[in-house]
PDB file as gemmi writes it, atoms N, CA and C in Angstrom:
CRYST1    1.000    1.000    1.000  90.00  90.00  90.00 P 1                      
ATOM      1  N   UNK A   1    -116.570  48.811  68.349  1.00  0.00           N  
ATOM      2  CA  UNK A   1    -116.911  50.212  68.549  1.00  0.00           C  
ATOM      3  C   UNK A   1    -116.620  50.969  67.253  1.00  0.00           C  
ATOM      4  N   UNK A   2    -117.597  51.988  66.959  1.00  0.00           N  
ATOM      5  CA  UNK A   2    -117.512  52.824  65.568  1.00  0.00           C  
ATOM      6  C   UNK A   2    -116.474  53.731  66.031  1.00  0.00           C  
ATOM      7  N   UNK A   3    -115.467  54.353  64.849  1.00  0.00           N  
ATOM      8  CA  UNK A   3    -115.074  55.134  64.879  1.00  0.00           C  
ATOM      9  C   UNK A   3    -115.208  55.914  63.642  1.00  0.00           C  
ATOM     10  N   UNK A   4    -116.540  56.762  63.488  1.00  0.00           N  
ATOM     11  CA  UNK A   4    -116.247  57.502  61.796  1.00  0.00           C  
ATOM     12  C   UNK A   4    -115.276  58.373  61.445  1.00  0.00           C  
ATOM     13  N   UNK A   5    -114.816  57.705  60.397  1.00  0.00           N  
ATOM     14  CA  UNK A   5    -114.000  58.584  60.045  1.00  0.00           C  
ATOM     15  C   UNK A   5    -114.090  60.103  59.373  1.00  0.00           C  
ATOM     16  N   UNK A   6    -115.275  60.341  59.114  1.00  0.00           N  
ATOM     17  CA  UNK A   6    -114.956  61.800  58.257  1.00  0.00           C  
ATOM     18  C   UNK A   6    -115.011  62.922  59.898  1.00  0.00           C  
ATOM     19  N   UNK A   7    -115.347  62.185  60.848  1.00  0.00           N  
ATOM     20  CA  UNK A   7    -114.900  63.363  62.190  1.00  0.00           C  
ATOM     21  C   UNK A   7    -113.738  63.418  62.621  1.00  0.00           C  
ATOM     22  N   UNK A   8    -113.892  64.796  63.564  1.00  0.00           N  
ATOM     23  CA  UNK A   8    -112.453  64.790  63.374  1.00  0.00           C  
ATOM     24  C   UNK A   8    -112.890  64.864  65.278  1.00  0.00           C  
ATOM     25  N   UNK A   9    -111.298  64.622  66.365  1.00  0.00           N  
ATOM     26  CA  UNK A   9    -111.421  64.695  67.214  1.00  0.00           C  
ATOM     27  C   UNK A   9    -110.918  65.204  68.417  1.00  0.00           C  
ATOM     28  N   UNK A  10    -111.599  65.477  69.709  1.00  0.00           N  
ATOM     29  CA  UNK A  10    -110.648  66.023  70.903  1.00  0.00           C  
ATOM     30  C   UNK A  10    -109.936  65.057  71.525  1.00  0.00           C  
ATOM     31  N   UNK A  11    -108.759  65.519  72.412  1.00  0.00           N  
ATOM     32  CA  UNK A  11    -108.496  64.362  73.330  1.00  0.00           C  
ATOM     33  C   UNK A  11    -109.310  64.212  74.693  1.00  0.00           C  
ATOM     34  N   UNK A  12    -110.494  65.337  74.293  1.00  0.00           N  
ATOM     35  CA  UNK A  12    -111.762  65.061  75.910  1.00  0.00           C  
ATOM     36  C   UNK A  12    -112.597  63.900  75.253  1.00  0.00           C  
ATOM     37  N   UNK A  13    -112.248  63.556  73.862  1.00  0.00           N  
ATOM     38  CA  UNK A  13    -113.631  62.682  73.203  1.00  0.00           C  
ATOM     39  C   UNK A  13    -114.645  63.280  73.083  1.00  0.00           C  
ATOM     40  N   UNK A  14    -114.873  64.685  72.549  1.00  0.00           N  
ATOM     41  CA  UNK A  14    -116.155  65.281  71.874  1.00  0.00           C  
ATOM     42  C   UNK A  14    -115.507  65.211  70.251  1.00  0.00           C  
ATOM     43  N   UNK A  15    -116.703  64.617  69.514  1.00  0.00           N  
ATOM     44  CA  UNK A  15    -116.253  65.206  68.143  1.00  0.00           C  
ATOM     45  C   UNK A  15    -116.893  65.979  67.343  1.00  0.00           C  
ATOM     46  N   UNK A  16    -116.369  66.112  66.493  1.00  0.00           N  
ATOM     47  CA  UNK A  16    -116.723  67.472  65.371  1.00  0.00           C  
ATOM     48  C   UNK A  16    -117.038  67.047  64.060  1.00  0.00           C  
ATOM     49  N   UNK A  17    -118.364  67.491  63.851  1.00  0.00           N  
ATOM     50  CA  UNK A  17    -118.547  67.109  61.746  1.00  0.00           C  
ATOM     51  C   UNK A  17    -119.092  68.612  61.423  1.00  0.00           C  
ATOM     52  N   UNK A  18    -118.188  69.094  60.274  1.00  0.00           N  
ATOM     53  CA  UNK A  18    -118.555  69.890  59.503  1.00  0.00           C  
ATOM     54  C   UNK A  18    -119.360  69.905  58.581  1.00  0.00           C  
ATOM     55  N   UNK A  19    -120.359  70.588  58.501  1.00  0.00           N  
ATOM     56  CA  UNK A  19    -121.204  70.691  57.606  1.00  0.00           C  
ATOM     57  C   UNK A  19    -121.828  72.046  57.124  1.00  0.00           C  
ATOM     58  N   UNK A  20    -120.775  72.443  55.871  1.00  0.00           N  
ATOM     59  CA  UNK A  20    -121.023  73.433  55.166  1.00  0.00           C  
ATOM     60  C   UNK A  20    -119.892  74.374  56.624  1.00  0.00           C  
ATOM     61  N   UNK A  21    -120.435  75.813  56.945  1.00  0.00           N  
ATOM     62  CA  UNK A  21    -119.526  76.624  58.011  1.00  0.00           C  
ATOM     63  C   UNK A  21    -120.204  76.083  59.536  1.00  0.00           C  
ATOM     64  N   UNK A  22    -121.011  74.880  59.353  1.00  0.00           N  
ATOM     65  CA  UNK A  22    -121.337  74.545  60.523  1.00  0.00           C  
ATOM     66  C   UNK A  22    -120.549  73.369  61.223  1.00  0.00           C  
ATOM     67  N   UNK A  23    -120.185  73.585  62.470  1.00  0.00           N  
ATOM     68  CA  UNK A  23    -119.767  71.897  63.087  1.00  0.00           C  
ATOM     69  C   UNK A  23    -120.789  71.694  64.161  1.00  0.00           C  
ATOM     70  N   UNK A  24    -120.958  70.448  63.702  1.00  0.00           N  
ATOM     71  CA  UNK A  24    -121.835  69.956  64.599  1.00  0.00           C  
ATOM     72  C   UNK A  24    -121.271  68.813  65.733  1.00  0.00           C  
ATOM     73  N   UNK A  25    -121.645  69.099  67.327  1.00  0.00           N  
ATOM     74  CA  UNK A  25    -120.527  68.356  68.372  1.00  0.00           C  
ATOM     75  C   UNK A  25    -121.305  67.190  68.935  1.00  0.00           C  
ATOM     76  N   UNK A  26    -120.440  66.286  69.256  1.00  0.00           N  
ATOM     77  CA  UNK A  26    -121.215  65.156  70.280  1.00  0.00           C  
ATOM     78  C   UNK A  26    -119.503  64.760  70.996  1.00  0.00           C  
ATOM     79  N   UNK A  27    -120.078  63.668  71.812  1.00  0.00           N  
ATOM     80  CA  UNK A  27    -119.263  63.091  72.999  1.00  0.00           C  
ATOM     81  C   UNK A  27    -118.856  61.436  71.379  1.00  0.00           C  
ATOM     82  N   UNK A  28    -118.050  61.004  72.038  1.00  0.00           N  
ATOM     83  CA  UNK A  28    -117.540  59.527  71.163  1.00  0.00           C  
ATOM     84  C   UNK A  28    -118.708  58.589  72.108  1.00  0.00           C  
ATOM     85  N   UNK A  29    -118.304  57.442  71.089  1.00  0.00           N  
ATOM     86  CA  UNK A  29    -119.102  56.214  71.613  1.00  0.00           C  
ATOM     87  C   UNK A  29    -118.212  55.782  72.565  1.00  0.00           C  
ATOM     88  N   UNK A  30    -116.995  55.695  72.493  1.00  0.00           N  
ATOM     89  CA  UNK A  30    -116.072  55.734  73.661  1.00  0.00           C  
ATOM     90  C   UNK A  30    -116.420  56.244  74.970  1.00  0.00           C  
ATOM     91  N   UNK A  31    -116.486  57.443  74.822  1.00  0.00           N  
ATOM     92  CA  UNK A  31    -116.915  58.316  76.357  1.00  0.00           C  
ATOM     93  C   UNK A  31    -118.066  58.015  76.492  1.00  0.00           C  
ATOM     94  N   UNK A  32    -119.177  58.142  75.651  1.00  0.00           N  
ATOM     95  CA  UNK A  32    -120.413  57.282  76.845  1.00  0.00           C  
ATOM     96  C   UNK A  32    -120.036  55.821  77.154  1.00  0.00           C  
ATOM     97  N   UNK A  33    -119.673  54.883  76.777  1.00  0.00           N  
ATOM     98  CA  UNK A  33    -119.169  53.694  77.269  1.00  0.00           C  
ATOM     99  C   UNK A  33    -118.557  54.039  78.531  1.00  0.00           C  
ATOM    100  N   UNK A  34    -117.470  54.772  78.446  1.00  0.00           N  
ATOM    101  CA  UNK A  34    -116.884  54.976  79.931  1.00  0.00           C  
ATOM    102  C   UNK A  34    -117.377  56.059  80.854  1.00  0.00           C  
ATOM    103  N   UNK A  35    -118.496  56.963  80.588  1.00  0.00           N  
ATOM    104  CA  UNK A  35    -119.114  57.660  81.186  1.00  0.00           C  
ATOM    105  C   UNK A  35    -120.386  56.219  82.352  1.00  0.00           C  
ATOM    106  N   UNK A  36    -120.882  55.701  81.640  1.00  0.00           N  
ATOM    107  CA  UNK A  36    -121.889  55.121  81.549  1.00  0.00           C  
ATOM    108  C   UNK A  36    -122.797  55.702  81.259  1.00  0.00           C  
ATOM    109  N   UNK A  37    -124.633  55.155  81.837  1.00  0.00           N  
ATOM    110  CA  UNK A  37    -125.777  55.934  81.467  1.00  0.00           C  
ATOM    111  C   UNK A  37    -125.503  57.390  81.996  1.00  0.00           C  
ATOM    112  N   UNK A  38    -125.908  58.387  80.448  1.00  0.00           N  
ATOM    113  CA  UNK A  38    -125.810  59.724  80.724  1.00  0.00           C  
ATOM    114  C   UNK A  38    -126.982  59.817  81.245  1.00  0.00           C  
ATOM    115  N   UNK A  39    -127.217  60.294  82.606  1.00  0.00           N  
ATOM    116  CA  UNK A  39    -128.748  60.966  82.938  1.00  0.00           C  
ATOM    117  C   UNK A  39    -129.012  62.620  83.113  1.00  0.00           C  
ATOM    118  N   UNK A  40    -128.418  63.093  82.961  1.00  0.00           N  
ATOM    119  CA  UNK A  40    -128.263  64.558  82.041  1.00  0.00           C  
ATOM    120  C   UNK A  40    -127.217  65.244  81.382  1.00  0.00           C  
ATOM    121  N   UNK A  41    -127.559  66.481  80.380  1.00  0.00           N  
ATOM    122  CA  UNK A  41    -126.979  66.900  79.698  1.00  0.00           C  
ATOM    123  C   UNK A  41    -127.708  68.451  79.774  1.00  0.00           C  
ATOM    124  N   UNK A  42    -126.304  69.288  79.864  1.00  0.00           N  
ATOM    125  CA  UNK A  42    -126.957  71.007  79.631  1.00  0.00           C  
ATOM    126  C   UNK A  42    -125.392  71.103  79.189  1.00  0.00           C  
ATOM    127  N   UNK A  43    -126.085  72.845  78.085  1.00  0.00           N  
ATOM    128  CA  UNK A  43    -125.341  73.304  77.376  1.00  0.00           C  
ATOM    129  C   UNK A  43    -125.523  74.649  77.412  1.00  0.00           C  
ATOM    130  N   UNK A  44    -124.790  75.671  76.868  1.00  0.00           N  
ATOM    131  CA  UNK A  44    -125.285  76.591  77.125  1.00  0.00           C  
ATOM    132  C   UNK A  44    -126.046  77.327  75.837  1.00  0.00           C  
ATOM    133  N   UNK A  45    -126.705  78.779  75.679  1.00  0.00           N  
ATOM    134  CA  UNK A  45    -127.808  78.840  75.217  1.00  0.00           C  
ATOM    135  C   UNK A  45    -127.221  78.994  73.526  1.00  0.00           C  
ATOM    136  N   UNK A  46    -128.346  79.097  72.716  1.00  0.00           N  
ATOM    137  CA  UNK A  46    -128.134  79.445  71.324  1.00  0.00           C  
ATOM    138  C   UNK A  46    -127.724  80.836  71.036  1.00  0.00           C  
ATOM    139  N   UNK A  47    -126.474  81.070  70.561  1.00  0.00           N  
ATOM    140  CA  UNK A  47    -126.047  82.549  70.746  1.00  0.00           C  
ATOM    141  C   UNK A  47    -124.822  82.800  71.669  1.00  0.00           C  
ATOM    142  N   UNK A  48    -124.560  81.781  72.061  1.00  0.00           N  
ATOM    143  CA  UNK A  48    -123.228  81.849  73.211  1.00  0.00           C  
ATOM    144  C   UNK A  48    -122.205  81.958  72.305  1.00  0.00           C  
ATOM    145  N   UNK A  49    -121.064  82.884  72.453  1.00  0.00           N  
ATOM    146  CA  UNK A  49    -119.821  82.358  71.994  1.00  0.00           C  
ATOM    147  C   UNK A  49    -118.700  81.305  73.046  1.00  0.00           C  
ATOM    148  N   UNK A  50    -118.169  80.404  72.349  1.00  0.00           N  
ATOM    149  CA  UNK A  50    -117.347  79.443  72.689  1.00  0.00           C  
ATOM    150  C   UNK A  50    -116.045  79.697  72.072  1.00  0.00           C  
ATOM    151  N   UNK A  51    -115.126  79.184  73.169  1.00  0.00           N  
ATOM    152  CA  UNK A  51    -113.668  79.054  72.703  1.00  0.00           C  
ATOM    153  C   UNK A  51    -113.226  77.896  72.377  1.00  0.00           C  
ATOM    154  N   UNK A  52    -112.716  77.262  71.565  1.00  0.00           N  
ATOM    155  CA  UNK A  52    -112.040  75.944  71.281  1.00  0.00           C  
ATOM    156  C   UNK A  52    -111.453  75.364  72.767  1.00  0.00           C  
ATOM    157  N   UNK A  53    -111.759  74.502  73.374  1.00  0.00           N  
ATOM    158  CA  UNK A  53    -111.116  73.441  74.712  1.00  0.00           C  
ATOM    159  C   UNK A  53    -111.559  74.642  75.568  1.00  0.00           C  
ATOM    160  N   UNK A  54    -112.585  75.138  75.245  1.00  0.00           N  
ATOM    161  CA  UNK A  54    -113.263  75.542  76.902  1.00  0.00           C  
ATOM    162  C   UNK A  54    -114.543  75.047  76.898  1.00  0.00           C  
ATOM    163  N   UNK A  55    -115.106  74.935  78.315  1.00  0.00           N  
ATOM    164  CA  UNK A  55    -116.379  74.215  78.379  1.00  0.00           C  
ATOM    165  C   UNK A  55    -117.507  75.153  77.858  1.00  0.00           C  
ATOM    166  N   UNK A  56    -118.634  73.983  77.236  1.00  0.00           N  
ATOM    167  CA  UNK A  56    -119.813  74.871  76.498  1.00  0.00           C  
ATOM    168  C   UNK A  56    -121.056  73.837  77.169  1.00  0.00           C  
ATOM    169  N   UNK A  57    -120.849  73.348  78.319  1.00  0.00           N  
ATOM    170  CA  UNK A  57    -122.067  72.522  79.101  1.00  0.00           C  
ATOM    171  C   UNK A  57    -120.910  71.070  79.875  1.00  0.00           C  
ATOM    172  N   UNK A  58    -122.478  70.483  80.702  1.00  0.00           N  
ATOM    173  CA  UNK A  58    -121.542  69.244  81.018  1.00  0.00           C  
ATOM    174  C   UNK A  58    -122.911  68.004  81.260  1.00  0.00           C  
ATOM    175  N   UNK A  59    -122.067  67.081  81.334  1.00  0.00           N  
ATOM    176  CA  UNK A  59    -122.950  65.804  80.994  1.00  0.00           C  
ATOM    177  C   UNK A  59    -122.785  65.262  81.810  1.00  0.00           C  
ATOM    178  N   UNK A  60    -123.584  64.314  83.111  1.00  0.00           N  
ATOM    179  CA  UNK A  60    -123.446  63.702  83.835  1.00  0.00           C  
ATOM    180  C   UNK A  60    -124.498  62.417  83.725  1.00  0.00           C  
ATOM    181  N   UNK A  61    -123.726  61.426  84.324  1.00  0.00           N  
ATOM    182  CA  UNK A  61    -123.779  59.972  84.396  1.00  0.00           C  
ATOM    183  C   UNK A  61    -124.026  59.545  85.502  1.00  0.00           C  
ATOM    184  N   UNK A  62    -124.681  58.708  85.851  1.00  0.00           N  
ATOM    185  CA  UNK A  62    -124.396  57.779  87.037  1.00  0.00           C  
ATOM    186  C   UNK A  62    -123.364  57.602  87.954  1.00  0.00           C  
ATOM    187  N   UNK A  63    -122.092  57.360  87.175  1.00  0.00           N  
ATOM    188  CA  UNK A  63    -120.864  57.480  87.612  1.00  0.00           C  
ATOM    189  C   UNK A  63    -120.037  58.653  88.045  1.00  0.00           C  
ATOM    190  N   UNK A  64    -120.548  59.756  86.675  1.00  0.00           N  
ATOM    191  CA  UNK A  64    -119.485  60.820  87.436  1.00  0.00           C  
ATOM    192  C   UNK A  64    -120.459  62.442  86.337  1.00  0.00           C  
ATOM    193  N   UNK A  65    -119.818  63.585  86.769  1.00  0.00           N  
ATOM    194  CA  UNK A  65    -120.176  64.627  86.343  1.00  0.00           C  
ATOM    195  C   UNK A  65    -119.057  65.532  85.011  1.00  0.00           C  
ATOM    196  N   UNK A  66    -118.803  65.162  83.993  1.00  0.00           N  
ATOM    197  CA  UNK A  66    -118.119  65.757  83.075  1.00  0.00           C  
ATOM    198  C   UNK A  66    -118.345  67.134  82.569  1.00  0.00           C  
ATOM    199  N   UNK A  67    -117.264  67.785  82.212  1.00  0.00           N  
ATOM    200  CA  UNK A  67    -117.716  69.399  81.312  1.00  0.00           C  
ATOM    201  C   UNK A  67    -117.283  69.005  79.833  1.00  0.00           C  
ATOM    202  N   UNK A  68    -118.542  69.392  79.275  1.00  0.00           N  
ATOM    203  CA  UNK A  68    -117.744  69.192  77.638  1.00  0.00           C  
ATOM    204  C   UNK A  68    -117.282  70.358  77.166  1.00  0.00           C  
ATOM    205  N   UNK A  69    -116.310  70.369  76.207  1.00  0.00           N  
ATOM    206  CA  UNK A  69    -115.486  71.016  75.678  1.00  0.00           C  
ATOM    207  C   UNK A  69    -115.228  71.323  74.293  1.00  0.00           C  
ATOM    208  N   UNK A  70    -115.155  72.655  73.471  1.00  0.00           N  
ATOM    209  CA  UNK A  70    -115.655  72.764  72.251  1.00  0.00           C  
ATOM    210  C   UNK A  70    -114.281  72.563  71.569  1.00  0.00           C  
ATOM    211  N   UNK A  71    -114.856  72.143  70.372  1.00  0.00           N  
ATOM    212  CA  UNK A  71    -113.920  71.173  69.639  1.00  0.00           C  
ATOM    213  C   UNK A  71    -112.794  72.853  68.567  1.00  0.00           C  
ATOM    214  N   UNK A  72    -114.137  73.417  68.461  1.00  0.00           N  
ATOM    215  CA  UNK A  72    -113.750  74.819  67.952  1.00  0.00           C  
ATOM    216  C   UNK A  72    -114.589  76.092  68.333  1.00  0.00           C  
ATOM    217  N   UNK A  73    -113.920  77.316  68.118  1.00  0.00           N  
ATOM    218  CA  UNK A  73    -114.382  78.700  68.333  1.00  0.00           C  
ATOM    219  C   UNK A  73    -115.408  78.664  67.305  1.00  0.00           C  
ATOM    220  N   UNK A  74    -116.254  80.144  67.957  1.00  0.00           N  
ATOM    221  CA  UNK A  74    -117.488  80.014  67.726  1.00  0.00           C  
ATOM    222  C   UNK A  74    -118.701  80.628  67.868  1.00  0.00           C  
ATOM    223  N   UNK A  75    -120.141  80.208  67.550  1.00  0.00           N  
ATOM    224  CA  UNK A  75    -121.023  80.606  68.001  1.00  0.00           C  
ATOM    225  C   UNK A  75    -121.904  79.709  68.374  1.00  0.00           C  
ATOM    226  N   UNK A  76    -122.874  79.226  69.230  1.00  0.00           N  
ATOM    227  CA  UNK A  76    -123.646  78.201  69.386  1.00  0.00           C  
ATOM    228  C   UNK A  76    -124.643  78.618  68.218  1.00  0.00           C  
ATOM    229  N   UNK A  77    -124.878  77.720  66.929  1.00  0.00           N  
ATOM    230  CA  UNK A  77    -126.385  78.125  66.436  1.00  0.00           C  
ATOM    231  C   UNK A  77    -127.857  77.141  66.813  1.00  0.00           C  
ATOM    232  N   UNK A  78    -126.808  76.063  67.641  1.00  0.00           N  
ATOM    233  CA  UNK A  78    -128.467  74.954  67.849  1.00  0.00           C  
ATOM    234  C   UNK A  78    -127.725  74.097  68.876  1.00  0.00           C  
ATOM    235  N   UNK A  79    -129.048  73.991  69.515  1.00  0.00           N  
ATOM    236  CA  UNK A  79    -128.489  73.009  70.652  1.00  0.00           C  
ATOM    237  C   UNK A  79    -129.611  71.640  70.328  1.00  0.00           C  
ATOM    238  N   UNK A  80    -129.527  70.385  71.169  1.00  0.00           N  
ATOM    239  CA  UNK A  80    -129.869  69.145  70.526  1.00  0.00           C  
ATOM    240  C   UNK A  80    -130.886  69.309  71.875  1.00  0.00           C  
ATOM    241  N   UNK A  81    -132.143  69.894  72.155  1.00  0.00           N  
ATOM    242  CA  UNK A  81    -132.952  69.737  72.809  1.00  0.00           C  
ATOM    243  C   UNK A  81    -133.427  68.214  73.543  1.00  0.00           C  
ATOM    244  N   UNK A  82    -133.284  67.345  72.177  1.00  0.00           N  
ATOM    245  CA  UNK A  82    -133.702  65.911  72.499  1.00  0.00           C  
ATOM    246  C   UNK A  82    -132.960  65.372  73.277  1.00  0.00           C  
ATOM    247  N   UNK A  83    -131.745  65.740  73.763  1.00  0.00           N  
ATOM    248  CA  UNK A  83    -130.662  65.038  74.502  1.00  0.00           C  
ATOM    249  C   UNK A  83    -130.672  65.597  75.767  1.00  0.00           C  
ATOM    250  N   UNK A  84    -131.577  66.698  75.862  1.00  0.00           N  
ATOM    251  CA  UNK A  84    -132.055  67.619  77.235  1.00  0.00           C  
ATOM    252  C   UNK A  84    -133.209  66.174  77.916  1.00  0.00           C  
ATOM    253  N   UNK A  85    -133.901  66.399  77.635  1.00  0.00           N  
ATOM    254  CA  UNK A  85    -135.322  65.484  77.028  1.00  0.00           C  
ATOM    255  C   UNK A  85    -135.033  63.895  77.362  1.00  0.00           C  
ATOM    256  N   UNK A  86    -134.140  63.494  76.488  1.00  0.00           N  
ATOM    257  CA  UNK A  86    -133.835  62.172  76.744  1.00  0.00           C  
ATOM    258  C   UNK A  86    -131.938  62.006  76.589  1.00  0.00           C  
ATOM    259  N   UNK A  87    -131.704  62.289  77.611  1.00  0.00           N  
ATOM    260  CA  UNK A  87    -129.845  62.455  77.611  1.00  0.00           C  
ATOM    261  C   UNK A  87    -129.521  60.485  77.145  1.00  0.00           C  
ATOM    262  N   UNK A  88    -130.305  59.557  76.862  1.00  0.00           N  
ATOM    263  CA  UNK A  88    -129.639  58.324  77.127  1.00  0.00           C  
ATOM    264  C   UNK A  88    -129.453  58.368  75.359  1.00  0.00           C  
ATOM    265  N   UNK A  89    -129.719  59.007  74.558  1.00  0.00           N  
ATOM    266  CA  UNK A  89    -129.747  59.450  73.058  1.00  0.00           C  
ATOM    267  C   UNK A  89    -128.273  59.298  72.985  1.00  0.00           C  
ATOM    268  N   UNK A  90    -127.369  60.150  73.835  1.00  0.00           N  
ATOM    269  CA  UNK A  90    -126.007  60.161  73.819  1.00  0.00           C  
ATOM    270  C   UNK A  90    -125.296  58.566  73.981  1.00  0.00           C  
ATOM    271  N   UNK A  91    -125.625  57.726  74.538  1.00  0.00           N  
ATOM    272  CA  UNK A  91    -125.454  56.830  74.918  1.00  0.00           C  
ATOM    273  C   UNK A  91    -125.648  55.609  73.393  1.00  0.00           C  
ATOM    274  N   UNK A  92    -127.071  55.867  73.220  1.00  0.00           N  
ATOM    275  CA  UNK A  92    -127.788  55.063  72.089  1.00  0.00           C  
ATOM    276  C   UNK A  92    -126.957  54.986  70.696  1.00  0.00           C  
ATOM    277  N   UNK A  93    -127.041  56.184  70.062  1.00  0.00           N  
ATOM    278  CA  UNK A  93    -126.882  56.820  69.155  1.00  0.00           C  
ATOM    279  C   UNK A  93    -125.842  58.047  69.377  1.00  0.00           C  
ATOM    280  N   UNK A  94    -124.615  57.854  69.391  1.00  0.00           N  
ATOM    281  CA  UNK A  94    -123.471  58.999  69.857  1.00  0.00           C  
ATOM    282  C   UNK A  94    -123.520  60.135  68.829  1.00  0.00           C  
ATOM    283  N   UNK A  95    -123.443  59.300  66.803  1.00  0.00           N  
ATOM    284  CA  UNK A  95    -122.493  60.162  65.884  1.00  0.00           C  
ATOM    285  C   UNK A  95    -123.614  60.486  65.436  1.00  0.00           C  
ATOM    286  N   UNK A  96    -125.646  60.394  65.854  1.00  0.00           N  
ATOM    287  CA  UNK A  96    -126.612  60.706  65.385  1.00  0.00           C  
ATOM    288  C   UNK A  96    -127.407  61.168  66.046  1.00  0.00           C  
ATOM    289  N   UNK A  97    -128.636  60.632  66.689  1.00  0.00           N  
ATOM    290  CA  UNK A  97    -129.545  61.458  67.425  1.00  0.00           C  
ATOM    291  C   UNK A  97    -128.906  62.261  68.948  1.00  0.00           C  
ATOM    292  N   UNK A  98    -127.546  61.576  68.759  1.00  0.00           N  
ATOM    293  CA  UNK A  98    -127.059  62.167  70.512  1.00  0.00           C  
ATOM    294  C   UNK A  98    -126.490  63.443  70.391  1.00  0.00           C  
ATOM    295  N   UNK A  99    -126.111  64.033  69.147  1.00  0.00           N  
ATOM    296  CA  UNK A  99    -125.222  65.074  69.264  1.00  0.00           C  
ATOM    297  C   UNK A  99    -125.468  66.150  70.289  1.00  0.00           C  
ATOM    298  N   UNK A 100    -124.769  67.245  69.959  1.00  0.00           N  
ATOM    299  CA  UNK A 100    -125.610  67.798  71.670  1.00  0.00           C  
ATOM    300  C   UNK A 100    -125.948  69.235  71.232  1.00  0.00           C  
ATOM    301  N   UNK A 101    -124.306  70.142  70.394  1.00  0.00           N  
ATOM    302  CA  UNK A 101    -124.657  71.414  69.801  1.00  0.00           C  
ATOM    303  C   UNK A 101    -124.136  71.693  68.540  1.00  0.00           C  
ATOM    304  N   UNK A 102    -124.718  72.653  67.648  1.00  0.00           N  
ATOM    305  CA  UNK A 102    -123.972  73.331  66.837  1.00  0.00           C  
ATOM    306  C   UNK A 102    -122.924  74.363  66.858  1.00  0.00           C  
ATOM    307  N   UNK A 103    -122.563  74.253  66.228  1.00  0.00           N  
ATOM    308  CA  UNK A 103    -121.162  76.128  66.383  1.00  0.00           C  
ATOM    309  C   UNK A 103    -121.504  76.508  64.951  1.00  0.00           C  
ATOM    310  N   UNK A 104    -121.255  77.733  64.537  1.00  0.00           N  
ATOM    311  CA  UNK A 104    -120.736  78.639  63.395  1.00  0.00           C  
ATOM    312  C   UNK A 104    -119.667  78.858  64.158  1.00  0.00           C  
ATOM    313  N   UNK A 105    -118.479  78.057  62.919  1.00  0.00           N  
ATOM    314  CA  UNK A 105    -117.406  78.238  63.271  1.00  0.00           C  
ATOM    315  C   UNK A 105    -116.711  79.210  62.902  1.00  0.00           C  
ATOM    316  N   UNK A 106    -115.955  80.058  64.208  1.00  0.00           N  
ATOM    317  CA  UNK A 106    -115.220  81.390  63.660  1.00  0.00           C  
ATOM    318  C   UNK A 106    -113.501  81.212  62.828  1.00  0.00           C  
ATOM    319  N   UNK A 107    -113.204  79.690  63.184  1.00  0.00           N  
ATOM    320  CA  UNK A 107    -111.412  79.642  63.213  1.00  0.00           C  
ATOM    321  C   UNK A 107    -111.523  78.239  62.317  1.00  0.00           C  
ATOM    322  N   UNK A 108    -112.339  78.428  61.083  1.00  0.00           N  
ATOM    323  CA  UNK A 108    -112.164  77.161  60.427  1.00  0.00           C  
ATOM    324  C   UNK A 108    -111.054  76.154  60.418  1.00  0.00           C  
ATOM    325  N   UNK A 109    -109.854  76.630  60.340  1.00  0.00           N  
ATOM    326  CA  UNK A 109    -108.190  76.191  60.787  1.00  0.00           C  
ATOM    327  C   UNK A 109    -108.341  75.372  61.903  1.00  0.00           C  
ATOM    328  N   UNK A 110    -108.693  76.031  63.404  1.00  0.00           N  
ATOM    329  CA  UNK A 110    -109.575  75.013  64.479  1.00  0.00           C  
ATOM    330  C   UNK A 110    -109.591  73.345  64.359  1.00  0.00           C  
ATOM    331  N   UNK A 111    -110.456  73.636  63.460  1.00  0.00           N  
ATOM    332  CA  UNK A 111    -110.640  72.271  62.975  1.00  0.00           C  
ATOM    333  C   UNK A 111    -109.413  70.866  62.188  1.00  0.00           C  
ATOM    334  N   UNK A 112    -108.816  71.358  61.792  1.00  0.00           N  
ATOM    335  CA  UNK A 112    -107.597  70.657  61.186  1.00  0.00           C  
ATOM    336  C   UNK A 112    -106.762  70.785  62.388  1.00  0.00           C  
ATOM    337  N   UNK A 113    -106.575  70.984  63.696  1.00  0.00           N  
ATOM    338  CA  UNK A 113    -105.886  71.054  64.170  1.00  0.00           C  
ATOM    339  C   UNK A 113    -106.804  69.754  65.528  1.00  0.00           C  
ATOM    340  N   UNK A 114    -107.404  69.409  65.496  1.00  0.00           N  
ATOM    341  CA  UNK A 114    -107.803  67.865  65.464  1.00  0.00           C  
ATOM    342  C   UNK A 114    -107.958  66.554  65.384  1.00  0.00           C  
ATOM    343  N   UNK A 115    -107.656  65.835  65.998  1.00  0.00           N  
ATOM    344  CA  UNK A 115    -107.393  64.310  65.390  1.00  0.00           C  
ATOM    345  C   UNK A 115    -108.669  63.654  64.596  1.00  0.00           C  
ATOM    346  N   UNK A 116    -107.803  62.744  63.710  1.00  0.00           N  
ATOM    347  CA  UNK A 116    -108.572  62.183  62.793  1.00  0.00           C  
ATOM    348  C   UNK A 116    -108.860  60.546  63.678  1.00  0.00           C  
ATOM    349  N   UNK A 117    -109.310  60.180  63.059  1.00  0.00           N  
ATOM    350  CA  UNK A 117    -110.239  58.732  63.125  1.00  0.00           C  
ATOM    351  C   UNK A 117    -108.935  57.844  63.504  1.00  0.00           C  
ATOM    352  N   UNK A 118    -107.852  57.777  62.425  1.00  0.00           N  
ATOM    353  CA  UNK A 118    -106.965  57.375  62.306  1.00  0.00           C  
ATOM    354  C   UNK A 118    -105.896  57.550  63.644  1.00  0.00           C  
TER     355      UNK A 118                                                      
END                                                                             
């Protein structure tokens, strides 16, 4: 199982890559493994503000119904439509085509306060 390292992580297993003042979120390859097949995913809209470890959508599986949880404060600027579309993306491809949303992050700090790979 991958674990990249330049993300950083929750203990719900969503992670976080910064890019530039953006983070961009997904679930670990971990949690879809133990989720199983995701057969949907909603989030909420572009323009939402989010709080760090409060829910910003939820993902459900076969097995069970999860809320995901933002890694940091925020703003939604993009959500991953394709994972609306085809939720098994999350599953396939976790740290790439699965991601789910963006934030403009308000509490850059947020972020270092995160686990690493390690």
């Amino acid at each position: 199982m991958a674990i990249p390292v330049e993300l950083r992580y929750t203990k719900d297993h969503e992670w976080a890559r910064l890019e530039g003042s953006t983070v961009t979120v997904g679930i670990t390859e971990f949690a879809g493994q133990q989720l199983g097949d995701v057969v949907y995913v909603e989030f909420q809209p572009v323009g939402t503000t989010v709080t760090q470890h409060a829910p910003f959508g939820n993902i459900e599986s076969t097995k069970s119904v999860s809320e995901l949880m933002a890694p940091v404060s925020g703003t939604i600027t993009a959500g991953n439509e394709g994972v609306v579309d085809d939720p098994a993306a999350v599953n396939r491809d976790p740290y790439g085509a699965g991601w789910i949303i963006s934030i403009a992050a308000s509490a850059a700090g947020e972020l270092d306060e995160l686990m690493s790979a390690a």
